[in-house]
C-alpha atoms as a printed R data frame, in Angstrom:
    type eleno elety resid chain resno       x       y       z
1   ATOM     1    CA   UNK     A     1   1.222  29.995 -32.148
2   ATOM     2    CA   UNK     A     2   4.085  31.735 -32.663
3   ATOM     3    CA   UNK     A     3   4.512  34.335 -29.785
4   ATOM     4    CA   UNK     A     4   3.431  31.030 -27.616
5   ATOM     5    CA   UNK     A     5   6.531  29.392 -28.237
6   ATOM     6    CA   UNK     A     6   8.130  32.186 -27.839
7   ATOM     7    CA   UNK     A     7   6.733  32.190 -24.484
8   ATOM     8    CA   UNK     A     8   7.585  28.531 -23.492
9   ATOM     9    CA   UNK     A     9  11.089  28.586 -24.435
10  ATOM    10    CA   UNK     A    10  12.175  31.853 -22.378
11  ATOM    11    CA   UNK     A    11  10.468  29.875 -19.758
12  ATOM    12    CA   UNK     A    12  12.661  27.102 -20.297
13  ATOM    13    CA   UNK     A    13  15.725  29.063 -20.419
14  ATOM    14    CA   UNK     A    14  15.047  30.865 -17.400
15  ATOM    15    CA   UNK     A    15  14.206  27.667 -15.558
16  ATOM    16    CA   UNK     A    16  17.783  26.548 -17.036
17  ATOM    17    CA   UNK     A    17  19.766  29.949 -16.036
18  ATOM    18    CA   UNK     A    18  17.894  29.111 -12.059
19  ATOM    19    CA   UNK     A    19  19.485  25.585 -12.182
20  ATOM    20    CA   UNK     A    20  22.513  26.759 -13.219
21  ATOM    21    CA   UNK     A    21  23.302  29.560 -10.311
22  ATOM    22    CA   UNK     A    22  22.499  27.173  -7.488
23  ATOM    23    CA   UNK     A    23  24.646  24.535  -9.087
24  ATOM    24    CA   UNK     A    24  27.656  26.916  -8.757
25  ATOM    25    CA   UNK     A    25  27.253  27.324  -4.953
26  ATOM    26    CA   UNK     A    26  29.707  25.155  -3.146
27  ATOM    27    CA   UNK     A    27  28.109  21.780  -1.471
28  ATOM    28    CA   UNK     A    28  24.490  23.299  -1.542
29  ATOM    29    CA   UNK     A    29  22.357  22.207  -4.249
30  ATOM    30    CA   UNK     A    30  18.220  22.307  -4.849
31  ATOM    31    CA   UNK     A    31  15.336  20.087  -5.274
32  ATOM    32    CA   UNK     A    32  12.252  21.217  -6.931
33  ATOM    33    CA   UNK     A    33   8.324  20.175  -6.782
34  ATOM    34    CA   UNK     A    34   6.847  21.618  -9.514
35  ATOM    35    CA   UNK     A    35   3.029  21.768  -9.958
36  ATOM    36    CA   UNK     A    36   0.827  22.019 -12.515
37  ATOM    37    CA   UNK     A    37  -3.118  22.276 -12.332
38  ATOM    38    CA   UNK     A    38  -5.774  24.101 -11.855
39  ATOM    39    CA   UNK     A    39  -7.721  26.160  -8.793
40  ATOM    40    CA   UNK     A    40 -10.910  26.227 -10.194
41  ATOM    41    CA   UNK     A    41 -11.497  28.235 -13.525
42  ATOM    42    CA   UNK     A    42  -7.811  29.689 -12.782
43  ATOM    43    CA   UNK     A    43  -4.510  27.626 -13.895
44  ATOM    44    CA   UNK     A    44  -2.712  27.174 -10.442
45  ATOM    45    CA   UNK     A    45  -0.364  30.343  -9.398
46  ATOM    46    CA   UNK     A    46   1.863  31.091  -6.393
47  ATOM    47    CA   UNK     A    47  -1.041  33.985  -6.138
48  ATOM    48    CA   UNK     A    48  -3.764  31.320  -5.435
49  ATOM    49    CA   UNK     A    49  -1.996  28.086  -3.361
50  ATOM    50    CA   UNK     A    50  -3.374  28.222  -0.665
51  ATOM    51    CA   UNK     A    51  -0.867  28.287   2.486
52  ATOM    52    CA   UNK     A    52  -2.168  25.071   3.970
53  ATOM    53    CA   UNK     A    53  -1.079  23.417   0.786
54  ATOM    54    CA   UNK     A    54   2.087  24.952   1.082
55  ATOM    55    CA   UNK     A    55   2.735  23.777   4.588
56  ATOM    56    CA   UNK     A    56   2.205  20.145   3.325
57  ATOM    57    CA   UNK     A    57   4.705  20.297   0.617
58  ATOM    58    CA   UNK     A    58   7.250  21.812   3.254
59  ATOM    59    CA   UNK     A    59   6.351  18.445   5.552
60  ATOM    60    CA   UNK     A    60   6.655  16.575   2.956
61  ATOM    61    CA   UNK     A    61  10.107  17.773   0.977
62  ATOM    62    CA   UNK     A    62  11.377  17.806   4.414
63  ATOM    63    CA   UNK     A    63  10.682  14.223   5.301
64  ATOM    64    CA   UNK     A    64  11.770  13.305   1.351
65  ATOM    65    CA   UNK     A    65  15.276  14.731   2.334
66  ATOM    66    CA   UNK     A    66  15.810  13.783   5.686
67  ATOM    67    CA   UNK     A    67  13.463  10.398   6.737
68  ATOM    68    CA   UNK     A    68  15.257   9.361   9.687
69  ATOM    69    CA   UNK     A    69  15.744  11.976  12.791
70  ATOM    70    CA   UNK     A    70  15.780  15.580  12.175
71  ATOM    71    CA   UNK     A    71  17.075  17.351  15.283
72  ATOM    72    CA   UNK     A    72  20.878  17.491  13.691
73  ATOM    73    CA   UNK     A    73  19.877  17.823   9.816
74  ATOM    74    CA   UNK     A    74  21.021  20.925   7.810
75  ATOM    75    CA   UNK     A    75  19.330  23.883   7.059
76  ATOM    76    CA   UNK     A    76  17.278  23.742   4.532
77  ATOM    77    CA   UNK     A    77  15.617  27.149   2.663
78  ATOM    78    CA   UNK     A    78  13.004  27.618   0.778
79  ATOM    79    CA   UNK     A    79  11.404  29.672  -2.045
80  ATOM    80    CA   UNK     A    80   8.341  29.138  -3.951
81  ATOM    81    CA   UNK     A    81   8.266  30.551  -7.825
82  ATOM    82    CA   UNK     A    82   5.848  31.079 -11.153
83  ATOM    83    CA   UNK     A    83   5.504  28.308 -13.840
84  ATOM    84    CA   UNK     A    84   2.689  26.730 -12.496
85  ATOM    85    CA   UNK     A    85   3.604  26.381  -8.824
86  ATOM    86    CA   UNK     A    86   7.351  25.790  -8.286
87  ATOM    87    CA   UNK     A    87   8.920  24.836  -4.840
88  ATOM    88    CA   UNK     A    88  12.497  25.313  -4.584
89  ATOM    89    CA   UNK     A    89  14.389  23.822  -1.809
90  ATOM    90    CA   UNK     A    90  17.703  24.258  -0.632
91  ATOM    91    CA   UNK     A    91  20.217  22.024   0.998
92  ATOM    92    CA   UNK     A    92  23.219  20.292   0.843
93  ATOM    93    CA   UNK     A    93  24.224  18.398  -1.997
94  ATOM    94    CA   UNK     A    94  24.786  15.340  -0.292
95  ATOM    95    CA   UNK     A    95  21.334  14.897   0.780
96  ATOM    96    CA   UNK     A    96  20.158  15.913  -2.537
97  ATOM    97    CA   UNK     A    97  22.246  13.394  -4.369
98  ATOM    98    CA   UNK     A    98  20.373  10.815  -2.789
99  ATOM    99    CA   UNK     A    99  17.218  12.017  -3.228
100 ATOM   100    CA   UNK     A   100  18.128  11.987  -7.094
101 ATOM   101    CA   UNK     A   101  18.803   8.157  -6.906
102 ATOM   102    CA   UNK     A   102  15.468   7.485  -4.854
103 ATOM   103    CA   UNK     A   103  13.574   9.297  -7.770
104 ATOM   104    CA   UNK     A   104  15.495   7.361 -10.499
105 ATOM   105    CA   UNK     A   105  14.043   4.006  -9.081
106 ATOM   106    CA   UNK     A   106  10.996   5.048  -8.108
107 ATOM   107    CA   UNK     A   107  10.474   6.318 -11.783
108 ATOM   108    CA   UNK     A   108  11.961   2.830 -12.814
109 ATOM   109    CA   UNK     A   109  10.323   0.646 -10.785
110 ATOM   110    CA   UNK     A   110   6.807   2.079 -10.010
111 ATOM   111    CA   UNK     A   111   7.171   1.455  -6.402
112 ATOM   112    CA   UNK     A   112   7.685   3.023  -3.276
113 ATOM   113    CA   UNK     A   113   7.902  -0.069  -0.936
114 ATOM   114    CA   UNK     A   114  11.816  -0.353  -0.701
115 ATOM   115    CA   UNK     A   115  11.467   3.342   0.661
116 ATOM   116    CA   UNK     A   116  12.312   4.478   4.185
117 ATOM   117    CA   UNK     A   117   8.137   4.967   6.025
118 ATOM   118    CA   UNK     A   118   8.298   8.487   6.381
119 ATOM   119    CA   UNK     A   119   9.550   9.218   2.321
120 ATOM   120    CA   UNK     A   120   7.109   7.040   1.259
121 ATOM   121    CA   UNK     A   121   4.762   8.408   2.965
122 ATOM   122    CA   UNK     A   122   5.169  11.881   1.400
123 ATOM   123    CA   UNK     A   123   5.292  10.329  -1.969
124 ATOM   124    CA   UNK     A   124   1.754   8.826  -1.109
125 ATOM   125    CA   UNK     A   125   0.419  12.445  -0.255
126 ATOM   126    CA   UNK     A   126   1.587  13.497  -3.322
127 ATOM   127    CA   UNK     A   127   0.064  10.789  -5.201
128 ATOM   128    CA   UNK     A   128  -3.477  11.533  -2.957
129 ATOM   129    CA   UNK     A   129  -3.236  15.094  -3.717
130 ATOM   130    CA   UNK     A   130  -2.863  14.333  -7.512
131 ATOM   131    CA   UNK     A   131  -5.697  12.074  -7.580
132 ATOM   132    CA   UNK     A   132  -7.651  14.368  -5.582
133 ATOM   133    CA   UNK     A   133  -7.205  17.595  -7.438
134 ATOM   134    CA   UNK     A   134  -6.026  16.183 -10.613
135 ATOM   135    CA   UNK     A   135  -2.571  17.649 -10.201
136 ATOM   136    CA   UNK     A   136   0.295  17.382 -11.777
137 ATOM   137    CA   UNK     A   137   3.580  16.791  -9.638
138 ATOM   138    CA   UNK     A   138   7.155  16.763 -11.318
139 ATOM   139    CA   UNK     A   139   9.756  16.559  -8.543
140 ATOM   140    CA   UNK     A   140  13.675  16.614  -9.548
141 ATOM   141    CA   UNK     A   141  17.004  17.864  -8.435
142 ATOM   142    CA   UNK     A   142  19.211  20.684  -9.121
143 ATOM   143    CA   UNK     A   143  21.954  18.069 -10.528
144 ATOM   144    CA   UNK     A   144  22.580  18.580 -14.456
145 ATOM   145    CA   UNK     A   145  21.796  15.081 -14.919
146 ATOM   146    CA   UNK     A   146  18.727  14.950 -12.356
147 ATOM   147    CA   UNK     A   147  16.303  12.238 -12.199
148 ATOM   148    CA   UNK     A   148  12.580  13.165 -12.796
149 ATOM   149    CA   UNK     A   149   9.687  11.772 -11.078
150 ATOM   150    CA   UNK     A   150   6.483  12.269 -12.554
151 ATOM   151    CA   UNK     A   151   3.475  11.995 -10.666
152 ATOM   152    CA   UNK     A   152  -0.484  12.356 -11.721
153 ATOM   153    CA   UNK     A   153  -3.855  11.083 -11.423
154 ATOM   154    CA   UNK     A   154  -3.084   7.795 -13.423
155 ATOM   155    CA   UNK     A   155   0.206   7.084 -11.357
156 ATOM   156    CA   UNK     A   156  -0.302   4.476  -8.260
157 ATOM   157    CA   UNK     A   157   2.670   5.263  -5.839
158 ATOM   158    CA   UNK     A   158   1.321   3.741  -2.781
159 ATOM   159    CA   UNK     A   159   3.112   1.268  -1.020
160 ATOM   160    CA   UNK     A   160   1.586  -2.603  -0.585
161 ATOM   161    CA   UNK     A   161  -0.709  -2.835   2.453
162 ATOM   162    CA   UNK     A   162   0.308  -6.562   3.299
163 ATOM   163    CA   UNK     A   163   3.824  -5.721   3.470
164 ATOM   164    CA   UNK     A   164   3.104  -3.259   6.725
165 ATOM   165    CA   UNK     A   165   1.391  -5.608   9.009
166 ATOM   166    CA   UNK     A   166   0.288  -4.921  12.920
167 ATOM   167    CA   UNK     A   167   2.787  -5.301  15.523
168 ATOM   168    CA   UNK     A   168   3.384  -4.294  19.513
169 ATOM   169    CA   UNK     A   169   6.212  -2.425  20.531
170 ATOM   170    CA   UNK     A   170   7.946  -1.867  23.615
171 ATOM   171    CA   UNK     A   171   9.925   1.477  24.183
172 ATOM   172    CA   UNK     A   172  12.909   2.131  27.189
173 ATOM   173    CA   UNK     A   173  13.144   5.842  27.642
174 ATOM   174    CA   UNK     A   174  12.832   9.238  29.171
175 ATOM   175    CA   UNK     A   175   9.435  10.772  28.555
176 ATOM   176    CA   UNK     A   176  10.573  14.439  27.220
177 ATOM   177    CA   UNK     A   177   6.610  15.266  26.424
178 ATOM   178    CA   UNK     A   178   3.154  14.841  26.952
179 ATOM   179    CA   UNK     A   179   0.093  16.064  25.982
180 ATOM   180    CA   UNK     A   180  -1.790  18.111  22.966
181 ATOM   181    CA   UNK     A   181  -4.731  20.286  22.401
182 ATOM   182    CA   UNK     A   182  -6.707  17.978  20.737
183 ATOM   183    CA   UNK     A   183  -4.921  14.628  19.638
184 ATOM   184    CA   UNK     A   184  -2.499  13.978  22.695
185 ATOM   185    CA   UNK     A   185   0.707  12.027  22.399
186 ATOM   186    CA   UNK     A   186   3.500  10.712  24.704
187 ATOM   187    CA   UNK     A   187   7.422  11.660  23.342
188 ATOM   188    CA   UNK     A   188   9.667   9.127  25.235
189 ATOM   189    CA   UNK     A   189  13.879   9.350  24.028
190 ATOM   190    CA   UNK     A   190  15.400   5.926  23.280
191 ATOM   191    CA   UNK     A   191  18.546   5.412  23.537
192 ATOM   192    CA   UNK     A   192  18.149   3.344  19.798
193 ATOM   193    CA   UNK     A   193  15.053   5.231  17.765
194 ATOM   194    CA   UNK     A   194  15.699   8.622  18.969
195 ATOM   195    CA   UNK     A   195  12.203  10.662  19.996
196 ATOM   196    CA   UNK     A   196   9.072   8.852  19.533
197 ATOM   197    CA   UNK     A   197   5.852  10.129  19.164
198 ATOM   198    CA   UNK     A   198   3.037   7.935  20.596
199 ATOM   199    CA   UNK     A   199  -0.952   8.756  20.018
200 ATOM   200    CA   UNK     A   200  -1.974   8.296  23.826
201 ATOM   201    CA   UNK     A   201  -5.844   8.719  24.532
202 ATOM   202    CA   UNK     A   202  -6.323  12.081  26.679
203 ATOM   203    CA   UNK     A   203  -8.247  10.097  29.127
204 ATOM   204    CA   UNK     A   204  -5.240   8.256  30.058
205 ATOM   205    CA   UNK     A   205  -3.320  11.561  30.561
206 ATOM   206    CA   UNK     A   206  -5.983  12.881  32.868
207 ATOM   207    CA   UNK     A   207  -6.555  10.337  34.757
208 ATOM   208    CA   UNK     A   208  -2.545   9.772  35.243
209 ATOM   209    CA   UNK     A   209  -1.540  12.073  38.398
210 ATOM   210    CA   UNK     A   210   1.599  11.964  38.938
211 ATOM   211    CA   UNK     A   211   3.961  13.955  36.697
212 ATOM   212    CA   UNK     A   212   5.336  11.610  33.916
213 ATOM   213    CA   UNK     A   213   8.077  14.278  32.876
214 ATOM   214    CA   UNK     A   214  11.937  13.246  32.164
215 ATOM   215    CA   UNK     A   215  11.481  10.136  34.334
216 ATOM   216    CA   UNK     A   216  12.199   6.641  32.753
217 ATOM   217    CA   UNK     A   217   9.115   4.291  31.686
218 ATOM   218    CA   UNK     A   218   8.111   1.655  29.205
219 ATOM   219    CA   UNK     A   219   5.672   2.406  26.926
220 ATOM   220    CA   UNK     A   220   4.112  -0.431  25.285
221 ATOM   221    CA   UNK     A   221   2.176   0.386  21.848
222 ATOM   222    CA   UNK     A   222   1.389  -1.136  18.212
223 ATOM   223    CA   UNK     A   223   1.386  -0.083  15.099
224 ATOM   224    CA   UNK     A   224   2.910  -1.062  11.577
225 ATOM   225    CA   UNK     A   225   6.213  -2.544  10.967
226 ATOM   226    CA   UNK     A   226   7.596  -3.996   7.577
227 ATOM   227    CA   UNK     A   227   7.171  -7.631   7.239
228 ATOM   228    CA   UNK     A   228  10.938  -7.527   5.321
229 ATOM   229    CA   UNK     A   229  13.264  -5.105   6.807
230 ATOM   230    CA   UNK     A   230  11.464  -4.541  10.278
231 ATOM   231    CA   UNK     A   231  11.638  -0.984  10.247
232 ATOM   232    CA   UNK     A   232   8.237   0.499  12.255
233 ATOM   233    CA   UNK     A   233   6.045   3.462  10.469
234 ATOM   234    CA   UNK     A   234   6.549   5.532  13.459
235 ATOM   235    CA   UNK     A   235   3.471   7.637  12.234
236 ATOM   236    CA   UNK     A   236   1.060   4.725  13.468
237 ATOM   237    CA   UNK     A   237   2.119   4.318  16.833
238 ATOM   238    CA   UNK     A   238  -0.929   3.725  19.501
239 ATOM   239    CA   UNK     A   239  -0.667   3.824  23.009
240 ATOM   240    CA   UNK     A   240  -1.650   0.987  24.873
241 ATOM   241    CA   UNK     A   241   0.665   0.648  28.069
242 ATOM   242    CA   UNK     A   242   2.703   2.375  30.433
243 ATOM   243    CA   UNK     A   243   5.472   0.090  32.014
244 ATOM   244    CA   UNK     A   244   7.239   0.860  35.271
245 ATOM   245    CA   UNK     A   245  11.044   0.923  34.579
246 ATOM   246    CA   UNK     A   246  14.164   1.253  36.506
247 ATOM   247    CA   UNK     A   247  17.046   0.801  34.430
248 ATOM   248    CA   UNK     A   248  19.713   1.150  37.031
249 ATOM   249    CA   UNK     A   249  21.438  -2.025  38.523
250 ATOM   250    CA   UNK     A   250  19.547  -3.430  41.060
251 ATOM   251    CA   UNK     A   251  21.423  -5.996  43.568
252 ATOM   252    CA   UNK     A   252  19.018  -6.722  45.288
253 ATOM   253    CA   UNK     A   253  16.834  -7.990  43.058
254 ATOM   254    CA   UNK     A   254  19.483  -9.652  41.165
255 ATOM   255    CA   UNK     A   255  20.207 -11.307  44.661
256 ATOM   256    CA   UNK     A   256  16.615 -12.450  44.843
257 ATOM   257    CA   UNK     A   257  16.557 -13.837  41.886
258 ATOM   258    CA   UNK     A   258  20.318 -16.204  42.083
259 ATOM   259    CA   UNK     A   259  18.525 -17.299  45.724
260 ATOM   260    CA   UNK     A   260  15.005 -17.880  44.009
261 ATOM   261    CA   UNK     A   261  16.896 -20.125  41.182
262 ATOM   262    CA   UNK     A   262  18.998 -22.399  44.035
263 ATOM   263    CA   UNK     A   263  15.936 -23.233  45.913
264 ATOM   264    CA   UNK     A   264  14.407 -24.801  42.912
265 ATOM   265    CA   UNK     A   265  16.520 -26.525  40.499
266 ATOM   266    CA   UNK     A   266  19.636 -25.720  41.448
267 ATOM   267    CA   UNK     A   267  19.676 -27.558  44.486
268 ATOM   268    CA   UNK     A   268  18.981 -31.002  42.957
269 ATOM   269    CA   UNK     A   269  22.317 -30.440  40.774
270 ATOM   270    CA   UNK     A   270  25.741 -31.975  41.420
271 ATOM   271    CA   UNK     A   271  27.847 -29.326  40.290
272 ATOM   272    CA   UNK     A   272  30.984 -32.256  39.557
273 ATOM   273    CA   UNK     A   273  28.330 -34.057  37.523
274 ATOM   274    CA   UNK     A   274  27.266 -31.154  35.783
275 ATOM   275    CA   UNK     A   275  30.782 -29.720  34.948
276 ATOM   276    CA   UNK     A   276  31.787 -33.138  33.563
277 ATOM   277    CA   UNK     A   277  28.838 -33.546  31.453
278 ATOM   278    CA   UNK     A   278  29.070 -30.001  29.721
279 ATOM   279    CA   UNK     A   279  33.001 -31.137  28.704
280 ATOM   280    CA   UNK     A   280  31.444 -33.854  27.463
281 ATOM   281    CA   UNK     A   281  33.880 -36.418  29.984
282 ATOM   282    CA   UNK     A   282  30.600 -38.715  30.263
């Protein structure tokens, strides 16, 4: 037992030493995702994760960091490390100081629905991975006080279903892309959500001829918004509509619509009448 403990605590003190050096770099600090498992007969190594399962942790750090758009987000590195499978990501410390307060009330509250869609999200692929695979995730920051988050096969991070119910959208905006090999999707830019990704049905996009590129539409879809805070789980978003749209001022059909309005009920109205009545002189 002896040369085991031996064993753990120069782990330990290592992991310490790691914490400590990326501490001392100026406005960069370090979240880690630490797993613990098995692949088969064989306790789970950097030598047998597979790369797909990397990838997902990469989607998923990335989207626990930065939820909201990512065109103008820092850089963030990465390394992955022994002791079972560690994922080390670097970034700046401001982004990682908030992480460190979502884990602390995630650990304290056992929920995820206050969260941002696309964090909780990732926190629900963990928790689906861990059920899966009976996996063992431990995600925390490089601050010396750093929150933990533990999460395992007899955790239930997922967020409530009734508060995400169905909805229909309408989106203003260029369209910047369209297409895909095999699940297509429409990008339009908003002047208000940034880029959004819509699932469109391929049909639709072959049977469309002219070319939709960096011209203004509507795009009418559905898909989940919270019931509370009315933010939309951009991840769900169906195609069901394209809308014609000009957004430039129009006169003239501004003018037909002033000389559509006095031929109906503005003509029976005695503007004297109507001024007195608003001051409230009758």
């Amino acid at each position: 037992m002896k040369p085991n403990r031996y064993r753990i605590s120069g782990r330990i003190q290592g992991r310490n030493e790691a914490f400590a050096k990326f501490e001392g770099m100026d406005k960069i600090g370090f979240i880690e995702i630490r797993i613990t498992g098995s692949n088969g007969n064989l306790e789970l190594s950097p030598d047998n994760y597979d790369i797909r399962e990397i990838m997902s942790i990469l989607q998923d750090a990335e989207n626990l960091l930065f939820p909201s758009d990512k065109r103008d987000r820092p850089t963030i590195s990465y390394k992955i490390e022994e002791g079972s499978v560690r994922h080390i990501l670097k970034t700046s410390i401001q982004y990682v100081i908030g992480l460190n307060a979502i884990l602390a009330q995630v650990s304290q509250t056992n929920s995820i629905d206050f969260l941002d869609a696309p964090t909780a999200r990732a926190i629900e692929n963990f928790q689906q991975t861990a059920t899966q695979k009976d996996y063992v995730f431990s995600i925390r920051t490089s601050l010396s006080d750093s929150n933990e988050l533990r999460v395992d096969r007899t955790t239930k991070l997922y967020r409530t279903e009734a508060i995400w119910a169905d909805a229909e959208f309408y989106f203003y905006g260029k369209l910047t892309n369209a297409g895909g090999k095999d699940k297509a999707n429409i990008h339009i830019l908003t002047d208000q959500l940034g880029t959004i990704r819509v699932e469109t049905p391929i049909s639709f996009l072959e049977k469309y001829e002219e070319n939709l590129l960096y011209k203004a539409f509507g795009i009418r879809a559905v898909g989940k918004q919270h019931s509370e805070t009315g933010e939309i789980d951009k991840s769900t978003l169906r195609f069901v509509e394209l809308v014609e749209y000009q957004p430039k001022y129009d006169e003239v059909y501004l003018k037909s619509l002033r000389d559509k309005a006095k031929k109906s009920w503005l003509s029976t109205i005695d503007p004297d009448k109507w001024l007195k009545e608003v001051r409230g002189s009758i």
